[in-house]
C-alpha positions in Angstrom: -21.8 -4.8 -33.6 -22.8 -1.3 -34.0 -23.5 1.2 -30.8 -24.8 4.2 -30.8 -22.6 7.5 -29.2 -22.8 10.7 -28.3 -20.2 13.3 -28.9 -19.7 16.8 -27.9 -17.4 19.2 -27.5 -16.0 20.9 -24.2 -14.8 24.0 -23.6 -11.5 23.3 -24.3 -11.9 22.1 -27.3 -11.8 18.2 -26.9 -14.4 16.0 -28.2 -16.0 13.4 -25.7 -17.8 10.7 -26.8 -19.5 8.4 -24.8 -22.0 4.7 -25.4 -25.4 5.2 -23.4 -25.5 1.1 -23.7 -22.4 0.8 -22.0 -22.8 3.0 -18.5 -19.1 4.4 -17.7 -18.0 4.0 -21.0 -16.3 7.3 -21.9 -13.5 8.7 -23.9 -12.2 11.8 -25.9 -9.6 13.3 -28.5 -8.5 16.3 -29.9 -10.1 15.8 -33.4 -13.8 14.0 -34.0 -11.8 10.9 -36.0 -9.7 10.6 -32.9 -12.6 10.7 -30.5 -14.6 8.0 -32.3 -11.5 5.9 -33.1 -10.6 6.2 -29.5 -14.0 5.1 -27.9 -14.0 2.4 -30.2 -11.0 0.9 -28.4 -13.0 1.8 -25.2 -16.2 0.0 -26.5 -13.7 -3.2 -27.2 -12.5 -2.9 -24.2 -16.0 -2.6 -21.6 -17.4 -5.6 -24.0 -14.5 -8.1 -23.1 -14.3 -6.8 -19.7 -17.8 -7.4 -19.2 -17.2 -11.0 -20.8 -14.9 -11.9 -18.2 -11.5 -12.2 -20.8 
C-alpha cells in the first residue's frame, strides 16, 4: 500500500510527517530519511491497530 504524507520542518529543526488518511497518525526525526522511515512504522502500526491484531 502506498499513502500519501506530509512533512515539514519545525523550528527546531525536526521533521514531522504525518498521513491525512490515517487521522492521528504522526511522527518525526531529526533527518528527512529518519522521519519517513519512522512514520512508516507509525503507518504499520494505526493499520493493524485499526484491524483489531
Amino acid at each position: 500500500m502506498k499513502f500519501l504524507v506530509t512533512i515539514e520542518q519545525d523550528e527546531a529543526g525536526y521533521y514531522v510527517v504525518e498521513c491525512p488518511a490515517l487521522p492521528g497518525c504522526v511522527s518525526q526525526g531529526k533527518s528527512r530519511d529518519e522521519a519517513l522511515t519512522n512514520i512508516r512504522e507509525a503507518i504499520l502500526a494505526s493499520l493493524e491497530t485499526r484491524r483489531g491484531v
